[in-house]
C-alpha positions in Angstrom: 0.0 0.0 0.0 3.0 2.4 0.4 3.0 5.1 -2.0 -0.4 5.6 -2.5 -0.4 8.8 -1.1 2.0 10.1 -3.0 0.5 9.6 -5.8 -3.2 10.8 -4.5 -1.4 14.0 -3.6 0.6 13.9 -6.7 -2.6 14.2 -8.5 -4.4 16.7 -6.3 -1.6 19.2 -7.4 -2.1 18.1 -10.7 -6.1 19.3 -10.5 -5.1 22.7 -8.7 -2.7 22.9 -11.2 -5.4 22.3 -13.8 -8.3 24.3 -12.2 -5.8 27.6 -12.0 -4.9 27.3 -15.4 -9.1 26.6 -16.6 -9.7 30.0 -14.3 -7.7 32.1 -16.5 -8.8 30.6 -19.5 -11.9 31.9 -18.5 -10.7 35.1 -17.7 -9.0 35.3 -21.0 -12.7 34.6 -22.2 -14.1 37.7 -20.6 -12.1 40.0 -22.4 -12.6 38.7 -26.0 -14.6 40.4 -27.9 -17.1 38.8 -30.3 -18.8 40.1 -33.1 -21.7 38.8 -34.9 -23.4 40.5 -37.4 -26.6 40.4 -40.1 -27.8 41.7 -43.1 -24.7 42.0 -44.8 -23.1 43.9 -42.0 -26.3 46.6 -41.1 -26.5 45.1 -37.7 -23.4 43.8 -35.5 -23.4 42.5 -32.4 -20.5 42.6 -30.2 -20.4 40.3 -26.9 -17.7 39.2 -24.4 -16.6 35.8 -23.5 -19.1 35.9 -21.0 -21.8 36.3 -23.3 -22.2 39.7 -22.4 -23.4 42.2 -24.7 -21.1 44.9 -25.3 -22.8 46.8 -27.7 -25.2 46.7 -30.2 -24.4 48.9 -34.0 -26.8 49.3 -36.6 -26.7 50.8 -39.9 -29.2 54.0 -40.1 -30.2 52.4 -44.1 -31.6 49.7 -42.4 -33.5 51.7 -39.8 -37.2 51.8 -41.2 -40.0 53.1 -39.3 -42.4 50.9 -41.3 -40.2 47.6 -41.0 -39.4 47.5 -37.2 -39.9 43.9 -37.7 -36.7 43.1 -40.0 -34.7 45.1 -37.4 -35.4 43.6 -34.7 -34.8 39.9 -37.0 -31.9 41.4 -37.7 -30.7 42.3 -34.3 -31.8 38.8 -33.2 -29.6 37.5 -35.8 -26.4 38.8 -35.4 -26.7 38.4 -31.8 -27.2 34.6 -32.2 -24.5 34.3 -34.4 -21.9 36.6 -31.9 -23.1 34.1 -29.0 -23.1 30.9 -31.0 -19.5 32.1 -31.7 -18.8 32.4 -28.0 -19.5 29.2 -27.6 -17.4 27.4 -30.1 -14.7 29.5 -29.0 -15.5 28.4 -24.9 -15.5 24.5 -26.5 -12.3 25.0 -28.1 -10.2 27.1 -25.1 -12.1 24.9 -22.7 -12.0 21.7 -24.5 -8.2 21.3 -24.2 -8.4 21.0 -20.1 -11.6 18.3 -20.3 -10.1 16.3 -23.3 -8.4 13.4 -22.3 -10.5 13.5 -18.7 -13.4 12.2 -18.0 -14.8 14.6 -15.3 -19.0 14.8 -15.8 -20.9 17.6 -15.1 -17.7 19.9 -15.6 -19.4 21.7 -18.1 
């Protein structure tokens, strides 16, 4: 049984190791800055890693009084696309610290 500690404590330095380096992936995260956009650029969408909106721009040629409706489509769309791009980003800087473990309910 001897040197089984070692190695559980080995391995708990590994995780700490592990979780400090996962905590500033996610801080890196925070401070990208993702755009999405739609209809050919008239609205963008810019959120952080967080999913945090950071601001919204739109194109006064596509502001119409009469179409409020493809505005706010548009505005839906670019921000879906900005957060749907967070999120494949989050997979890939996350994904390197889960691959190769199998921890459930990490993520």
């Amino acid at each position: 049984m001897r040197g089984g500690m070692g190695n559980m404590q080995n391995m708990m330095k590994q995780m700490q190791k592990m979780q400090k380096k996962m905590s500033e992936a996610q801080e890196e995260l925070g401070e990208k800055k993702i755009e999405g956009s739609a209809g050919g650029g008239m609205v963008t969408v810019i959120v952080s890693g967080h999913k945090e909106v950071i601001e919204v721009k739109i194109n006064e040629e596509v502001v119409d009084p009469e179409d409020i409706d493809m505005l706010q489509d548009l505005v839906l769309a670019a921000t879906n696309e900005a957060l749907k791009k967070v999120d494949e980003l989050t997979n890939q800087t996350m994904g390197q610290f889960t691959k190769g473990m199998n921890l459930p309910g990490m993520f």
